[in-house]
Every structure is written in C-alpha cells, then in structure tokens.
C-alpha positions in Angstrom: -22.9 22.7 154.8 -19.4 21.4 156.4 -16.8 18.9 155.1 -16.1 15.9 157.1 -12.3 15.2 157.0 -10.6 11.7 156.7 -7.2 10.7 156.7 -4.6 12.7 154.8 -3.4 9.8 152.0 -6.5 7.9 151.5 -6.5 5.4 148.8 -9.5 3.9 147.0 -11.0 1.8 144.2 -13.8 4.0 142.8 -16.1 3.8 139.6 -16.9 6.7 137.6 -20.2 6.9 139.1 -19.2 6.9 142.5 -17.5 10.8 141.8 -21.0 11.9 141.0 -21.4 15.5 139.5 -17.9 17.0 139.1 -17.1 20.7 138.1 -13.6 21.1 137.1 -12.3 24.7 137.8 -9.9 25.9 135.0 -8.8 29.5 133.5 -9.7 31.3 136.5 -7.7 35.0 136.3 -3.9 34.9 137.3 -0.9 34.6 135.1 -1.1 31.2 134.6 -4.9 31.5 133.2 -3.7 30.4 129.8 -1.9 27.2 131.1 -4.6 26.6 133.6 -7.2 25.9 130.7 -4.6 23.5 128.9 -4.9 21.5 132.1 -8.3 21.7 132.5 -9.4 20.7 129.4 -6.9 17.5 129.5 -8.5 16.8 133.0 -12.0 17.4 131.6 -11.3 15.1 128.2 -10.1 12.3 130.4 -13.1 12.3 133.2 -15.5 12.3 130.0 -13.6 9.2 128.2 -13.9 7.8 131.5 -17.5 8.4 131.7 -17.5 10.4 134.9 -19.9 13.6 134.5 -18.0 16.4 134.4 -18.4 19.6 133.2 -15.9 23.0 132.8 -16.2 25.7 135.0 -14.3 29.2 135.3 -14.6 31.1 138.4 -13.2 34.4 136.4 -16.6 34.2 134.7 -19.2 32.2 136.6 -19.6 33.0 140.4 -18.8 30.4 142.3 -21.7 30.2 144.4 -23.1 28.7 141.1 -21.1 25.5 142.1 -24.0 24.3 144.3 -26.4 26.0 142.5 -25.8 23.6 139.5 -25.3 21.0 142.1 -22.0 19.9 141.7 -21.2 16.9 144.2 -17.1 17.7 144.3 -14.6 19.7 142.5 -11.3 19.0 140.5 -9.2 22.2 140.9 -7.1 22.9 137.5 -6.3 26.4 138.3 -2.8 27.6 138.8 -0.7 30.1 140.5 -2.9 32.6 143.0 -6.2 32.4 143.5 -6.2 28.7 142.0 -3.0 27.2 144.2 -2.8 29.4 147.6 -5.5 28.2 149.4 -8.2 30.9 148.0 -10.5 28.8 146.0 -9.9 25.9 148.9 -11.8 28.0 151.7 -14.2 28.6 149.4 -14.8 25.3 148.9 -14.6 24.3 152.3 -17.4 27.0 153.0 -19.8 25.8 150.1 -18.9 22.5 151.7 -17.9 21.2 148.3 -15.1 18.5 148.4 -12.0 19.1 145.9 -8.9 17.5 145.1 -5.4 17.6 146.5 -4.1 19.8 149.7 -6.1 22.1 151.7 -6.0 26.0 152.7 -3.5 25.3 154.9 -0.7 23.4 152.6 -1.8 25.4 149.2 -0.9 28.5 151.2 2.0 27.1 152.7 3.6 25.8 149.2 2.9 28.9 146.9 5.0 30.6 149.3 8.3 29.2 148.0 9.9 31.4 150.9 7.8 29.7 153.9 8.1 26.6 151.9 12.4 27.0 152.3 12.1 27.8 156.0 9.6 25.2 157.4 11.0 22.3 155.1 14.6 23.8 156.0 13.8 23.2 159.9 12.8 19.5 159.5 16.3 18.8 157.7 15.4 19.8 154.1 18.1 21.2 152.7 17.6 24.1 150.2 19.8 26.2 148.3 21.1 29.4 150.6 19.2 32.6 149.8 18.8 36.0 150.4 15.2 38.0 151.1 15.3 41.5 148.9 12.7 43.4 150.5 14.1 46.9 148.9 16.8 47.8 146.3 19.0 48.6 149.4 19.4 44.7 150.2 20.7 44.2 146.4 24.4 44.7 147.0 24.6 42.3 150.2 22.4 39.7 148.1 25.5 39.8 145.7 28.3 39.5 148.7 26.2 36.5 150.4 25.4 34.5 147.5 27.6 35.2 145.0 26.9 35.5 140.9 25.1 34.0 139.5 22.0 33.8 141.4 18.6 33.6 140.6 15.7 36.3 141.4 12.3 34.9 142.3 9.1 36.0 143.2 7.4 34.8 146.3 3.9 33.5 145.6 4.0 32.8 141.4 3.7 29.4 139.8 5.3 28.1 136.4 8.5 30.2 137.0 6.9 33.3 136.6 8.7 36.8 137.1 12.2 34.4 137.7 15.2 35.6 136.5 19.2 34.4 136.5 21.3 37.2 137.2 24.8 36.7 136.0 26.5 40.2 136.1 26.0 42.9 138.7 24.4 45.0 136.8 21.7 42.8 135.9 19.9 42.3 139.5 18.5 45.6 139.6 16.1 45.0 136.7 15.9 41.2 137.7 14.4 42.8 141.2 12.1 44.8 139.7 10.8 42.1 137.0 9.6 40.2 140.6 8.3 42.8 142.2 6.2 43.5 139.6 4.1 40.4 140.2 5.0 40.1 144.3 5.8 42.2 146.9 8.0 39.3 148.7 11.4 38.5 146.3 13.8 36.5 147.0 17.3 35.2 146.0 18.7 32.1 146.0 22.2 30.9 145.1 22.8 29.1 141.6 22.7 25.6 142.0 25.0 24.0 138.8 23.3 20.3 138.9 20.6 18.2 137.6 17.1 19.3 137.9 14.9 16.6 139.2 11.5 16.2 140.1 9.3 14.0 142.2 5.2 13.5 142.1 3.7 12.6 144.8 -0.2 10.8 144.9 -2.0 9.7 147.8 1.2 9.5 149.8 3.4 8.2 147.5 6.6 8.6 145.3 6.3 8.0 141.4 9.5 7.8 140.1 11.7 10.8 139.5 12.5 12.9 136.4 15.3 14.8 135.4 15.0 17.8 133.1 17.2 19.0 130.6 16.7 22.5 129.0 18.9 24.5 126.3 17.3 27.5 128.4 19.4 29.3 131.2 16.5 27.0 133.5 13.2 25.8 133.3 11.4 28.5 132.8 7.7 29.2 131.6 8.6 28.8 127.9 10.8 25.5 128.4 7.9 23.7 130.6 5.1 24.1 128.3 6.2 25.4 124.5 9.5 24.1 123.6 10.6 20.8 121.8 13.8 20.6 122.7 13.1 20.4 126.6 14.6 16.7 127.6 12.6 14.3 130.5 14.5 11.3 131.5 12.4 8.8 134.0 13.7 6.9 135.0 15.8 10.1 136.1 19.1 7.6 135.7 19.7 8.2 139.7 20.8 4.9 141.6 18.0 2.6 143.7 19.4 4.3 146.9 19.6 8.0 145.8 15.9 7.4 144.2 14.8 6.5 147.5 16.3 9.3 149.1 14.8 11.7 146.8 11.5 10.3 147.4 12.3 10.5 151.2 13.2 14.1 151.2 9.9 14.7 148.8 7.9 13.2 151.5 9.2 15.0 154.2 8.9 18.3 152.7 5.3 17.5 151.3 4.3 16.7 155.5 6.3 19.7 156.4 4.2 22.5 154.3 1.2 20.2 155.3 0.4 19.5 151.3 -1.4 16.9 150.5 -3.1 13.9 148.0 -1.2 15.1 145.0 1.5 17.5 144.0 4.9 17.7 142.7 8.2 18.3 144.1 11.2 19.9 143.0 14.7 19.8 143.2 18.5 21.2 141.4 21.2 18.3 142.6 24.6 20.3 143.8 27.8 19.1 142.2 28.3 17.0 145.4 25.5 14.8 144.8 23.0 16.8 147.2 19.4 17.4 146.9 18.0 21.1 147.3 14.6 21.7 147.6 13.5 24.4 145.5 9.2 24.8 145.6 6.3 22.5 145.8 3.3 22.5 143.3 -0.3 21.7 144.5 -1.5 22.1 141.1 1.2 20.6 139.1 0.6 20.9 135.2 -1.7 18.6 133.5 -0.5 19.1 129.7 0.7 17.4 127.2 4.2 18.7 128.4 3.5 18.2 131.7 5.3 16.0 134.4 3.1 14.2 136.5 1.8 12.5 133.9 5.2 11.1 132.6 5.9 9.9 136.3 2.5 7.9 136.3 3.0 6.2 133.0 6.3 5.3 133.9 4.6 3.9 136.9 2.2 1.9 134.9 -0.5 4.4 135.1 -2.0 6.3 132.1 -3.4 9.8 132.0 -7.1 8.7 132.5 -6.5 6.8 135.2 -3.9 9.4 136.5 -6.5 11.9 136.5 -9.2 9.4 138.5 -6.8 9.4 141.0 -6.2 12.7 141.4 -10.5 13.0 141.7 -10.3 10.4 144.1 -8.1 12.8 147.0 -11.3 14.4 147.2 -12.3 11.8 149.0 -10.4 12.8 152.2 -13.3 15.6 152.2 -16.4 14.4 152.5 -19.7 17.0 153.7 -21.4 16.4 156.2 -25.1 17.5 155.8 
C-alpha cells in the first residue's frame, strides 16, 4: 500500500465518522515516554468524547506491523522526542501506507535537529541566536570567547529541553558538555538571549495567537513545562497587532523552511532590542494539561476536543492509495 499526498495545509469540515479506525501512538521508548502517555491519553479522552473510535497504542510494546493488522484506517502520533518526532515512526507509516497527523519524514527530521533547524531557517532570513557547535571538549574554551557567559548547552536531537543546561561560570561548561553528550552525539551552544520567551502554534497553515512564558526557573526547562505551578502563560502574549503579525510571519517561514507541516509549535526568546530568535520547532508539541497548543486554540475560540479533531484531520493530506 502507498499514500497519496494532497496539499500541504489542507483544511476540512469532518465528522467523527469520517476518521474511521484511529490508533493513537503514545509512550513509545525515549526520554519523553512519560510525557508522551500524558498526551496521548488527553488525545485519546478527547477523540472518545467526540465519539471517533479510537484506541491506544504503544509501539515500545506492540509491533507496529499490528497497525494494519488490527486495521487501523490512520494514525494520531503522540509520541515525543526520537523515534516519535524525527521522522522514524513517519516512514513507517508511510510504508504500512497508514496516514498520520502533522509533518512528514522529511520536516520531523529536519525540526528535531534544532542545529539544521538554525541553519536552513537562518538562510531564509530567520534570525536565531549565534552559537557555537562543541563537537569535543577541545572546542569548549573558543565556545566561551565567541559567545560569551552565560550561554546555554543543548543537545542536538532531544525534545522537552532535555539534557539543556545554562552555563554561567567557566567552570561549569565542562559538565554542562558532558550532560548533552550523554543523550547526543551533536551539542551545541548558543548565546543567552535576556528577553521574553514566546511561542507560536501553528494548524493547517495558520498562526494561533502567541504566548509568552514566564518561569522562576533559570528557563523553561522539563520540570517548568509540565510539573510546576508557578510557570506563568500570557495569550494574548501582550505583544502589539504589528509585532504579533511579525511573529506569526517568521513562524511561518521557518515552519516552510524545515518543510514541517499541518501542526506544530514554534519557539522563540525576544532580545532586549525587540528581535525575534528562533530557537526549535516541535512536530509533536505537548498535549497536557500544561501544555501550549491547547491555550493558543482556546484563546482562538477552539477547545481541546475540537483542537484535537483538527490536529486528526492533517492526516488528511495523506491519503493511501490501494
């Protein structure tokens, strides 16, 4: 079986029936496994109360293959970080000939790379904060001379701010270094950006309105998006009507520049001048009760169940040809 694919940002009115059997992955095996079956079962809950019939399924303990077995008609993908978000599970799919949600093998590969994410958005006029690759312990000290302290160790390829550290003193980006490379062989650097944190979803082609984050943490880090209280969401964000629009402007052209697509989330720190910097794209953004998306859709008139159909319905850009 093959998929048949239609334009990128197609929009539709669908009933629950139309979605026919849906499996939606969650847990699946990487470090996010524990915030992956949060979403899930939100997404799941929702598609029920909405009377489409769905049903759980984890690839860490069912084979996937088991997908058309049970005849499942398309998929929602709830998994997160690799494996779940880097274009794995997607070429699966698109070999079963199973249609899923949101971007394809190409853009979920593209986007958990925040490093190839930087440089292609970068060379279509996304700005992004200035950074420094650390492919050895020797590149440490020039990291330090180029960017300056602090700065902010990241891994590559992990989701929900995993393995990300700010380095403040010297002596502290050693171990900061090694904390990434634990979980990714490609580390990076980037500059500390003293700003707002902002952040912009994006469904079926379009900007919901932004949010801006405030944490008591160092930055938004695992435990501040999805177990603290005192994490802060303004949306509206506060931002004027024209700097709104140029957010969602630079969110759209960095979502066509990785080649993500039907839904996702983009983020960005605002510099002390007022400018945007990109800093990743999510192709599975969070679906919990802390979650972002979900505030952006309400406070675009759009609840979570309906949020969610939506999200079902890009699977529609992938339709299999028998």
């Amino acid at each position: 079986m093959r998929l048949r694919h239609e334009p990128r940002n197609l929009r539709r009115e669908v009933k629950p029936t139309d979605f026919g059997r849906v499996a939606v992955l969650l847990g699946g095996a990487s470090t996010e496994r524990e915030i992956s079956l949060l979403s899930g079962n939100a997404v799941l809950a929702a598609l029920l109360r909405s009377g489409v019939d769905a049903q759980p399924f984890d690839p860490r303990d069912v084979p996937l293959s088991e997908l058309v077995t049970r005849r499942f008609d398309r998929v929602f993908i709830a998994l997160h970080g690799p494996g779940g978000e880097d274009g794995t599970i997607q070429g699966a799919l698109e070999f079963l000939g199973l249609p899923y949600t949101g971007s394809g093998v190409l853009g979920s590969a593209i986007c958990m790379d925040k490093l190839r994410t930087k440089r292609l958005a970068g060379a279509l006029g996304v700005p992004t904060p200035e950074y420094a690759v650390l492919r050895s312990a020797a590149d440490l000290p020039s990291c330090i001379e180029r960017l300056g302290l602090p700065l902010i160790v990241k891994p590559a390829t992990q989701g929900s701010s995993v393995g990300m550290t700010k380095v403040e003193q010297p002596e502290a980006l050693a171990p900061a270094y090694q904390s990434a490379a634990v979980v990714d062989h490609t580390v990076f650097a980037e500059a500390w950006i003293t700003g707002g944190e902002y952040t912009v979803a994006m469904l079926h082609g379009e900007a919901l309105p932004s949010i801006r984050i405030e944490t008591p943490k160092a930055f938004y880090d695992y435990e501040a998006k999805y177990f603290r209280d005192d994490t802060r969401y303004h949306c509206p964000s506060g931002l004027s009507a024209v700097a709104e629009q140029q957010l969602a402007t630079l969110a759209r052209q960095a979502f066509d520049a990785t080649g993500a697509e039907g839904w996702g989330r983009v983020d960005f720190m605002m510099d002390q001048n007022g400018r945007a910097l990109l800093l990743e794209i999510n192709t599975v953004p969070g679906m919990t009760d802390h979650s972002l998306v979900p505030m952006a859709a309400k406070a675009a008139g759009m609840n979570f169940d309906q949020l969610v159909l939506q999200v079902l319905a890009t699977s529609f850009t992938r339709q299999p040809i028998n």
